[in-house]
C-alpha positions as CSV (number, residue, x, y, z in Angstrom):
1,X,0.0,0.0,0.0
2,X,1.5,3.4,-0.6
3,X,2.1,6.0,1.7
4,X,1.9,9.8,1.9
5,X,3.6,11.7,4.9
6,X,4.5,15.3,4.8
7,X,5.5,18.0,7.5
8,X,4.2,21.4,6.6
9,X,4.4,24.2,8.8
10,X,1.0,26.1,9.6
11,X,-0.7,28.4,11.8
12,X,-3.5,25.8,11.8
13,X,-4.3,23.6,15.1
14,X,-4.2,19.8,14.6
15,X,-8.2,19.2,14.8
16,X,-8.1,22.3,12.0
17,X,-5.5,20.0,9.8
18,X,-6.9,17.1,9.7
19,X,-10.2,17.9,9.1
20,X,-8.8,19.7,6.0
21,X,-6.9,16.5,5.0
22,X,-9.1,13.7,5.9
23,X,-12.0,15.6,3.8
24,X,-10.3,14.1,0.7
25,X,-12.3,16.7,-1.2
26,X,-9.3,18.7,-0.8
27,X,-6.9,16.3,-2.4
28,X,-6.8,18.8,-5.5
29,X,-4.9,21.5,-3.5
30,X,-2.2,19.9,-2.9
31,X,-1.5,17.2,-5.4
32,X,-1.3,18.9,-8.8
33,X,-2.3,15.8,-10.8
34,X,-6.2,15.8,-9.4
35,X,-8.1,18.0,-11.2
36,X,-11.4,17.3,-9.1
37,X,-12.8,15.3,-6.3
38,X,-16.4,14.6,-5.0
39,X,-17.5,13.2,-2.0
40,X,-20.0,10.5,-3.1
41,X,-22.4,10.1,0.4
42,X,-22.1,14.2,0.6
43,X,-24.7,14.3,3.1
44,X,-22.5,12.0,6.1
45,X,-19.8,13.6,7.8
46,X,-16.3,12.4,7.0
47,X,-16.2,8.8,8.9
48,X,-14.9,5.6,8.1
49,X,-17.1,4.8,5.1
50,X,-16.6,8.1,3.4
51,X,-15.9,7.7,-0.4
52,X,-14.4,10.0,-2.8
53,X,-14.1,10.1,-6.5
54,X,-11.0,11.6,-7.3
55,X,-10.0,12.2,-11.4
56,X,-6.5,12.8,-12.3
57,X,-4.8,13.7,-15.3
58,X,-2.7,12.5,-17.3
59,X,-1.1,13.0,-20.6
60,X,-4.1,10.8,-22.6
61,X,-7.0,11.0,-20.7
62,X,-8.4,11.2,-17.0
63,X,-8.7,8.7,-15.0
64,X,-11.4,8.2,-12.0
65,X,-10.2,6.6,-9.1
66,X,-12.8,5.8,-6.1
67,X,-11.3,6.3,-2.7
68,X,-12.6,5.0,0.8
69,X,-11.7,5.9,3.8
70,X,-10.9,3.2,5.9
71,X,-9.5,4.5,9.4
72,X,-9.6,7.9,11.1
73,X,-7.5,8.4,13.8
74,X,-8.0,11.9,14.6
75,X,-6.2,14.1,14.8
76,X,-3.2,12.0,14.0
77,X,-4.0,9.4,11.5
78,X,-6.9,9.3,8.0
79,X,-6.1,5.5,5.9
80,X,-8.0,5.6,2.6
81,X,-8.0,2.7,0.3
């Protein structure tokens, strides 16, 4: 399974991080190969269950990839598979 870990800086608080992170929606900020992401079951709260639909781009087409977010930690750990 791949792995992601960054140290940033920020202003933020850790609750005020994560939140920003684990909403995968956000994925498209900071990862300059997504051009969009949705949050399929918009109307729950980001939980274990949560699923994404994330489409990156590449030099032929897009490509949709379907994301679920498998463990929340908070504020220290988000796993999505």
């Amino acid at each position: 399974m791949a792995g992601y870990s960054a140290t940033v800086p920020s202003t933020r608080t850790p609750d005020e991080v994560f939140a920003y992170l684990a909403d995968f929606r956000s994925v498209a900020d900071w990862d300059p190969s997504v051009s969009a992401s949705v949050h399929v079951n918009d109307d729950d709260p980001i939980k274990v269950g949560a699923i994404f639909r994330v489409t990156t781009k590449t030099t032929l087409k897009n490509i949709v990839l379907e994301y679920t977010t498998i463990e929340l930690d908070r504020p220290r750990k988000v796993v999505l598979r």
